[in-house]
C-alpha positions as CSV (number, residue, x, y, z in Angstrom):
1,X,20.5,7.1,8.3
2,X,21.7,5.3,5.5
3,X,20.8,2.0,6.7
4,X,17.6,3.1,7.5
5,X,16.9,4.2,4.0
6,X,18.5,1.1,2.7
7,X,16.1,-0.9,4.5
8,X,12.9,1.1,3.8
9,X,14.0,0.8,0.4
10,X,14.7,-3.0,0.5
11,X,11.0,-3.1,2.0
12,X,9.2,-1.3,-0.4
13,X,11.1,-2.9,-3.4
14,X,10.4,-6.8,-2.0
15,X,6.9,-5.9,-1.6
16,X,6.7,-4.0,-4.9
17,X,8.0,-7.2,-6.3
18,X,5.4,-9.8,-4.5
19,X,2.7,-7.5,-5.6
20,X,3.7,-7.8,-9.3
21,X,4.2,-11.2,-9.4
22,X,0.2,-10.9,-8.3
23,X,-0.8,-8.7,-10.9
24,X,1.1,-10.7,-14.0
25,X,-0.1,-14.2,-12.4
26,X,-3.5,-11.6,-13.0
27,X,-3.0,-10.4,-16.4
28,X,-1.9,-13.6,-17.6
29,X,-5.1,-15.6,-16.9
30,X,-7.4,-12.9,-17.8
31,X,-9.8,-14.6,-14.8
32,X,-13.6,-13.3,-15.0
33,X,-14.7,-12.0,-11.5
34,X,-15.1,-15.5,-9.9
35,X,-11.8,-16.8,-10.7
36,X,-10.3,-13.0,-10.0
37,X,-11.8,-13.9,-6.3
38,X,-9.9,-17.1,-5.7
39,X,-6.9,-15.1,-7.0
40,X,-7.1,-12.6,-4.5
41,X,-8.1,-15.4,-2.0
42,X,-5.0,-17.1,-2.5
43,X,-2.8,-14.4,-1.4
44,X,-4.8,-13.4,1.3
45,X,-2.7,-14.0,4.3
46,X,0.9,-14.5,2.6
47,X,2.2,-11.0,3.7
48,X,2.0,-9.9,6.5
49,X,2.4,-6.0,6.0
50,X,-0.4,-6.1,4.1
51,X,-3.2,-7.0,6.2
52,X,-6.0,-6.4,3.9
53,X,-4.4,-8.5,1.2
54,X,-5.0,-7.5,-2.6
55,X,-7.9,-5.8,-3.8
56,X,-8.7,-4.5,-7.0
57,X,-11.5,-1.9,-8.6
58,X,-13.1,-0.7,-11.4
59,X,-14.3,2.3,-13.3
60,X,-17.6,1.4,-12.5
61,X,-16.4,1.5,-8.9
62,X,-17.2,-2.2,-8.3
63,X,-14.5,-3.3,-5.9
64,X,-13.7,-7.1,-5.5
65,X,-11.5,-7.8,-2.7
66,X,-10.2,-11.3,-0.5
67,X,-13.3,-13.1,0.9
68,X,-11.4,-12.6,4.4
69,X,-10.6,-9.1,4.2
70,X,-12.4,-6.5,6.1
71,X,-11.3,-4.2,3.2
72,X,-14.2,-1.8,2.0
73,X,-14.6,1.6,-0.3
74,X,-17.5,3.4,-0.5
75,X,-16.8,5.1,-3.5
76,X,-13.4,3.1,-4.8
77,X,-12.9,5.5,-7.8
78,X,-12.5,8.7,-5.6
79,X,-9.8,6.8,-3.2
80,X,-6.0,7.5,-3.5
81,X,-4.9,3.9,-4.5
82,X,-7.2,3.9,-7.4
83,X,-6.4,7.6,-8.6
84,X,-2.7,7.2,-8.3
85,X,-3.2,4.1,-9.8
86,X,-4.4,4.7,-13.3
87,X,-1.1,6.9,-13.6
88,X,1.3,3.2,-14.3
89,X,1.5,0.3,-15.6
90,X,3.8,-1.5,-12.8
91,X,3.3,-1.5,-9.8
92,X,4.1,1.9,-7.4
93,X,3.4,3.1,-4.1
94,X,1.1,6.0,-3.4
95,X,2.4,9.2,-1.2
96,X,0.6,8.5,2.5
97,X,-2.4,9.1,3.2
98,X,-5.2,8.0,5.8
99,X,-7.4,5.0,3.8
100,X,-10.8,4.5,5.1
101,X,-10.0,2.7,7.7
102,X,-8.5,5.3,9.2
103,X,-4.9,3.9,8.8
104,X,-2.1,5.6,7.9
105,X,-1.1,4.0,5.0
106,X,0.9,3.7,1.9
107,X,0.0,1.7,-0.9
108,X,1.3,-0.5,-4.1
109,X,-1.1,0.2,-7.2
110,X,-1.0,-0.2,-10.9
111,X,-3.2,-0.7,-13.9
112,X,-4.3,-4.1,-14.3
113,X,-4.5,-4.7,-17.9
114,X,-6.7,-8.3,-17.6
115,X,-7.9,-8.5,-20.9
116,X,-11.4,-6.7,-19.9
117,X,-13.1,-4.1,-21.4
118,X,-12.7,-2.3,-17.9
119,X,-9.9,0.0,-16.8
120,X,-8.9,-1.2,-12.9
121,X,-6.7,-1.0,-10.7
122,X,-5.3,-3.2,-8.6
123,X,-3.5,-2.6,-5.2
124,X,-2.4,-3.6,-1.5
125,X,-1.9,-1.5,1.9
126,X,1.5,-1.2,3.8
127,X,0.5,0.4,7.2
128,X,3.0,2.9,8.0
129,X,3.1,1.6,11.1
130,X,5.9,-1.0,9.9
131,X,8.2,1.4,8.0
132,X,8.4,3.0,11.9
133,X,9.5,-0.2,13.2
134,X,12.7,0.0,10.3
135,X,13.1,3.7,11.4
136,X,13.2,3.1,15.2
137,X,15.5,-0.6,15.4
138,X,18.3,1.3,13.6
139,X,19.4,3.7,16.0
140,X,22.6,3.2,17.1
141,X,23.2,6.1,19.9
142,X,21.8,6.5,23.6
143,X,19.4,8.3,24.0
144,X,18.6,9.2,20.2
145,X,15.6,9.1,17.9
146,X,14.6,8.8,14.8
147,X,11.3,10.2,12.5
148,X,10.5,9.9,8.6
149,X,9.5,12.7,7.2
150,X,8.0,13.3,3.4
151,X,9.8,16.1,1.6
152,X,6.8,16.4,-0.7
153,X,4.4,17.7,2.1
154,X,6.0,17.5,6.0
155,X,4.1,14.7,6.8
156,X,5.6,12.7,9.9
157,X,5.5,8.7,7.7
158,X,7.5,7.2,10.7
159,X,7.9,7.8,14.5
160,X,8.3,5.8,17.8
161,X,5.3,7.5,18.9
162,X,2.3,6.3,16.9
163,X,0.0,9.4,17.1
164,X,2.2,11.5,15.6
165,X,2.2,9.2,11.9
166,X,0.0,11.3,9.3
167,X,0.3,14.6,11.0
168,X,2.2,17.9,9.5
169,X,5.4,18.4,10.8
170,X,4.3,22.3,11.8
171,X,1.8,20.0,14.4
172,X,4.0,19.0,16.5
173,X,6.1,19.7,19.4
C-alpha cells in the first residue's frame, strides 16, 4: 500500500508540476486570446495523461482550449474544474468527478492571474483510468487486488475493473 500511495503521489505531484510551469510560462506573457491559443497549442500532445491537453475559461464562460482537442463545456463556469478552481492560486487537483465527457476524471486547476481584467481558470484532465493502472501493477500477492477509495465520499477512484471507477462504494458487490 505504501508504494502505491507513493506512486500516486509521485504522479499527481509531476503532473502538478508540468502544469504550473504552463500556467507561469502563462502569466508571465500575459498573451491576448490568440497568442493564449498557440500556448495551449504547444502543449497539446506533451502529456500523455492528459488527453485533452490545457484549457482554460472565463467568467464570461468563454472557454479557449488546444486547436486539437475535442475538449468542450457547455456552460464552463458551472463545471467542477472551474469552481474548484477559483478557490487557489497554484495549481490543485479537484476531488473526481464525471467531466462532460463522461470520463471519470480528476483534474489540475488554479487561478490564472494573466494580467486581464477577467478572472479564469486554467486546468488539465487526468483520467482516473491511469491512477488504476498504479493501483493494480503494485500488487505483490497471488491472487490479491487492489481499489482506491475516496475517504471524503466512498467513491471507488481506482479498480482493475473499469465500470466500477466513479461509483459509491455502497454500489457494489
Amino acid at each position: 500500500i505504501e508504494n502505491q500511495a507513493n506512486e500516486i503521489e509521485s504522479w499527481l505531484n509531476e503532473n502538478l508540476a508540468a502544469f504550473q510551469m504552463a500556467k507561469n510560462v502563462i502569466e508571465t506573457t500575459s498573451p491576448d486570446d490568440e497568442e493564449l491559443q498557440k500556448i495551449l497549442d504547444g502543449y497539446y500532445g506533451t502529456n500523455d495523461n492528459c488527453a485533452e491537453g490545457l484549457y482554460v475559461a472565463d467568467e464570461t464562460g468563454k472557454m479557449i482550449t488546444a486547436t486539437n482537442s475535442t475538449k468542450k463545456e457547455s456552460n464552463p463556469c458551472e463545471s467542477v474544474w472551474y469552481k474548484d478552481g477559483l478557490s487557489r492560486w497554484n495549481m490543485g487537483v479537484t476531488e473526481a468527478y464525471t467531466n462532460s465527457d463522461g470520463t471519470a476524471v480528476i483534474s489540475a486547476t488554479g487561478l490564472l492571474n494573466d494580467n486581464s481584467d477577467k478572472v479564469k481558470v486554467i486546468s488539465a484532465d487526468l483520467a482516473l483510468e491511469r491512477v488504476s493502472i498504479i493501483v493494480n501493477s503494485y500488487i505483490e500477492m497471488d491472487k490479491a487486488e487492489a481499489f482506491l477509495v475516496s475517504t471524503q465520499n466512498d467513491e471507488i477512484l481506482a479498480h482493475r475493473d473499469m465500470s466500477l471507477i466513479s461509483t459509491k462504494l455502497n454500489e457494489s458487490s
